[in-house]
Every structure is written in C-alpha cells, then in structure tokens.
C-alpha positions as CSV (number, residue, x, y, z in Angstrom):
1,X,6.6,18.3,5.4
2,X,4.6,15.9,7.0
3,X,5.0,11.7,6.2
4,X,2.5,10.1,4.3
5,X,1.1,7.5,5.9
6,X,-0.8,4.6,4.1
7,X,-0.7,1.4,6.1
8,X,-4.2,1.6,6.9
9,X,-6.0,1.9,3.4
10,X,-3.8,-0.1,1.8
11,X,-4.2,-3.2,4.6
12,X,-7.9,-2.4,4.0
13,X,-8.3,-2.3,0.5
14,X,-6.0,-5.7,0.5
15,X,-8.2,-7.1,3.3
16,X,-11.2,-6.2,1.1
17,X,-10.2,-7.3,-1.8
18,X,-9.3,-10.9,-0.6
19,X,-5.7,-10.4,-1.6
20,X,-2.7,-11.9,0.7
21,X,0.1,-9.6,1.0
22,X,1.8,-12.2,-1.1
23,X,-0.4,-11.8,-4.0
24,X,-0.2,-7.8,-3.6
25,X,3.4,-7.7,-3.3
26,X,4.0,-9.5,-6.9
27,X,1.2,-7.7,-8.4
28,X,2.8,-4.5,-7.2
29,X,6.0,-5.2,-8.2
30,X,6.9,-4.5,-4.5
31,X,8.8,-7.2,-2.0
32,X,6.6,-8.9,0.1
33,X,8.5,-7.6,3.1
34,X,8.6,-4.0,2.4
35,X,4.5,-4.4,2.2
36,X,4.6,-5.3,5.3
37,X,6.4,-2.4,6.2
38,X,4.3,-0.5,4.5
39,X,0.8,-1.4,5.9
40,X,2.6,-1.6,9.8
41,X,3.3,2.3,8.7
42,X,7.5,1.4,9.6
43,X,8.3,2.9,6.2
44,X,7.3,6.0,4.1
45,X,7.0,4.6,0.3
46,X,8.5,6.6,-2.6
47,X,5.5,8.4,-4.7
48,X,6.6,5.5,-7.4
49,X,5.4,2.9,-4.9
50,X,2.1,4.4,-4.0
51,X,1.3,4.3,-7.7
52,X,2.4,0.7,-8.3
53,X,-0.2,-0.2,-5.2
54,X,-3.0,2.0,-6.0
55,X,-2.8,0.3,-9.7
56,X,-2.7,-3.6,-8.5
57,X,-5.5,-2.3,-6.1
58,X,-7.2,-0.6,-8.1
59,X,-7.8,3.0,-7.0
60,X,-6.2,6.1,-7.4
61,X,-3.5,7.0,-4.9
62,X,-5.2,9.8,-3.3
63,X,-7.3,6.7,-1.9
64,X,-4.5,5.3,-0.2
65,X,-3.4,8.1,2.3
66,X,-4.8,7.4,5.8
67,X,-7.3,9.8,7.3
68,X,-5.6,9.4,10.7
C-alpha cells in the first residue's frame, strides 16, 4: 500500500487561505509541530487527522492528497 502524502495541498490550502500553521493547528485540533510534519511530508497522518484538516480547511479530504 502506498503512503498518502498531503504536505503539498494542505501547505497550499493554508497558504491560500491566509492561515499560519499556528491558527491551523488549534483549529485542527492537531499540534503545531506535527503540521509541520505533516506539510514537510516527514509523517503519514492517521485518516482521523486528514479529516480534522480537510474540516478546519474547509474541503473534503479527497482534496488534500497530493497529485505528485
């Protein structure tokens, strides 16, 4: 099975946005530095994770996988 990968979107969506990873992170309900793990791609986030993102970005989390 291959990793998910979501860095990308979700640093793009943020980015668009105007969100800090800060104010992502509390919305999320998700520690700031795990984010940032997150949008470097260093860590493959539980489907429960995704879905806290997507919702405080407000997409669905098919949005968030990277194309490449």
């Amino acid at each position: 099975m291959a990793a998910v990968k979501i860095g990308k979107s979700v640093r793009k969506l943020r980015v668009e946005r105007f969100m800090s990873q800060a104010e992502l992170s509390r919305v999320a309900g998700v520690s700031p530095a795990h984010l940032g793990r997150i949008e470097r791609n260093e860590h493959e986030p539980h489907l429960s994770t995704i879905r806290k993102i997507a919702e405080a970005l407000g997409v669905d989390p098919t949005e968030l996988v990277d194309e490449k």
